[in-house]
matplotlib code that plots the C-alpha trace (Angstrom):
import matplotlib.pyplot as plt

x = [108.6, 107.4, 106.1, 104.2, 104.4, 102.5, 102.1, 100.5, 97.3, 95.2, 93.0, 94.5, 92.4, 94.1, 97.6, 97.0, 95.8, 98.1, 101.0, 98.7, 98.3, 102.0, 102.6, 100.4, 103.3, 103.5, 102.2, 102.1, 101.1, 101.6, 100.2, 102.0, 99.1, 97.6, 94.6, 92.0, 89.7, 92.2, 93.3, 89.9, 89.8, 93.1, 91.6, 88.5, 90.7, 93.2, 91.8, 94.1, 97.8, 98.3, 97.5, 99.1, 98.0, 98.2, 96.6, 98.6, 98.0, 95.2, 93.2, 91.0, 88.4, 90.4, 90.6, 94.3, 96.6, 99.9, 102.4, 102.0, 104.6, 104.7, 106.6, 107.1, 109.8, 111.3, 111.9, 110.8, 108.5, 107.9, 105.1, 104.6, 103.3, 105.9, 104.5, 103.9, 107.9, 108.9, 109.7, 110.0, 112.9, 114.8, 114.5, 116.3, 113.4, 111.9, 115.3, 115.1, 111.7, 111.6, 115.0, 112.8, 110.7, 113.3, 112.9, 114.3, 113.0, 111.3, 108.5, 107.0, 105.4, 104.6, 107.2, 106.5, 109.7, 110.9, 114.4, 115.7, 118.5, 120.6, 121.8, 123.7, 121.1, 118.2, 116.6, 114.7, 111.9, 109.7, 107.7, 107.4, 103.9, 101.6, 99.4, 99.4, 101.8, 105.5, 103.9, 106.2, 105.9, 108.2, 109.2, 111.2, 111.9, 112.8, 114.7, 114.2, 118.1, 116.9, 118.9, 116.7, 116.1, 114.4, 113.7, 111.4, 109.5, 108.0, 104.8, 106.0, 108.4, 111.4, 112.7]
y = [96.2, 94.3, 91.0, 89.4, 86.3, 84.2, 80.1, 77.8, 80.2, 77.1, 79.4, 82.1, 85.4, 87.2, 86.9, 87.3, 90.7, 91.5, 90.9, 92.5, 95.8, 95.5, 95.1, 97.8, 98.8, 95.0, 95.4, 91.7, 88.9, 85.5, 82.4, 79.4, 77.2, 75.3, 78.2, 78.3, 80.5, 82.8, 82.8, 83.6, 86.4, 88.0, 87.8, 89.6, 92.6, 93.2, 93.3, 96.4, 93.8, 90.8, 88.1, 84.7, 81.6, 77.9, 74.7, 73.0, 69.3, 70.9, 72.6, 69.2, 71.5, 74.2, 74.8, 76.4, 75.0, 73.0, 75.6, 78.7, 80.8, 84.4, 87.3, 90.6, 93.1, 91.2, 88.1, 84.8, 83.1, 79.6, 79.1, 76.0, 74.5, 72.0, 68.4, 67.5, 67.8, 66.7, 69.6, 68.3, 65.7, 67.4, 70.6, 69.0, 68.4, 71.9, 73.7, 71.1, 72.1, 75.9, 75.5, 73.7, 76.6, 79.0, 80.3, 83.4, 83.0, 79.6, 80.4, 77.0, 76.6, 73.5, 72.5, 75.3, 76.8, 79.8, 80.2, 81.8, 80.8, 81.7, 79.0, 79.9, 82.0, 80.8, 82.6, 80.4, 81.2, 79.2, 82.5, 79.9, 79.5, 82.6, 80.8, 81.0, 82.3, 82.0, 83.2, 84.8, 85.8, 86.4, 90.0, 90.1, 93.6, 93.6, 96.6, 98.8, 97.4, 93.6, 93.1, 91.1, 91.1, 88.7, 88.9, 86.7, 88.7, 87.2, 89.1, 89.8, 92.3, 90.4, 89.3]
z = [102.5, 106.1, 105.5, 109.6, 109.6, 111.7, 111.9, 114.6, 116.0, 116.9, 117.8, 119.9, 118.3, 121.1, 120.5, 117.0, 117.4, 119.5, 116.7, 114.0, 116.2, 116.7, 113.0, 111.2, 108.7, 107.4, 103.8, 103.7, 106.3, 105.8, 107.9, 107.8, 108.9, 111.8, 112.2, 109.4, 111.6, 112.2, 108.4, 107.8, 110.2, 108.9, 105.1, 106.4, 108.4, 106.9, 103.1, 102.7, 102.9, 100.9, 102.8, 102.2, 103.7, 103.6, 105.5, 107.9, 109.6, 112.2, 109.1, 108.0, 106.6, 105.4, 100.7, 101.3, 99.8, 100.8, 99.7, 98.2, 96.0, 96.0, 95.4, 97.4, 97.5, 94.5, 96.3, 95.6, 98.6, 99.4, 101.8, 103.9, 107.1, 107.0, 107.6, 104.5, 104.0, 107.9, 108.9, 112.9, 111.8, 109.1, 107.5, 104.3, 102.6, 103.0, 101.6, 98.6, 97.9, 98.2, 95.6, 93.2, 93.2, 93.1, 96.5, 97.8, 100.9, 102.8, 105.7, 107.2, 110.5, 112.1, 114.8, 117.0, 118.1, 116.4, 113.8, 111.4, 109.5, 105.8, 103.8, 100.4, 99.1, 101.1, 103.7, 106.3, 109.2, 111.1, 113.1, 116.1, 117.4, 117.6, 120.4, 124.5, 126.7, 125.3, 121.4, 118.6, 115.6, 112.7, 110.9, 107.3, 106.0, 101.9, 101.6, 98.0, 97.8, 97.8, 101.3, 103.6, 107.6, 109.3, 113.0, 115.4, 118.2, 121.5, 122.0, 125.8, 124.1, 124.3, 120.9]

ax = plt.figure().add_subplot(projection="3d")
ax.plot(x, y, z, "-o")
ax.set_aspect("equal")
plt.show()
């Protein structure tokens, strides 16, 4: 199973197309926040994936919610922008509360720069921003064996 995962639009229609053309085996996209319009616009194209979305610091208007938990590919998914948990000073708080939900996997947005990480059972990504000039976005693949791959992509091609 592919799971796109996208955070941090403000926006930028273009640059989200161009990672959802580049994506059209994902069976799941996720948005991490920061771009209620664009969440909006993903729920209305894409009504054939599971979409997952939640409202981050720059969606005022926005019903989503804070976090989100989900499962795909028998994982366990903890969805996040990130500031309610200050996620540009630490990312302690995020790992604590994606293992209170039992979290396979943590996606948050909100700081802009791109990572992935592993940390005794937990798999981590922030996609980065998917907005402007220097835009990534994030890939996980949940194999039918469980194993899981995460990758971040720059939409120039370089990843």
């Amino acid at each position: 199973m592919r799971i796109l995962v996208v955070s941090d639009t403000h926006g930028d229609f273009h640059s989200l197309n161009r990672a959802l053309q580049a994506q059209p085996t994902a069976e799941m996209i996720v948005h991490c926040g920061d771009g209620a319009e664009q969440q909006q616009y993903i729920k209305e194209t894409q009504r054939d994936k599971q979409v997952v979305v939640v409202r981050g610091n720059c969606d005022w208007s926005s019903d989503a919610p804070v976090f989100e938990v989900t499962e795909a590919g028998g994982k366990r998914i903890f969805v996040t922008h990130g500031h309610m948990y200050n996620a540009k000073f630490t990312l302690q708080q995020l790992v604590y509360a994606a293992r209170e939900q039992q979290a396979d996997i943590l996606l948050f947005g909100h700081t802009h720069q791109a990572m992935t990480d592993y940390i005794d059972g937990l798999y981590m990504m922030n996609p980065g921003s998917c907005h402007g000039y220097y835009a990534t976005y994030g890939i996980i693949d949940i194999t039918d064996k469980g194993d899981v791959v995460t990758n971040i992509v720059r939409l120039d091609g370089r990843s």
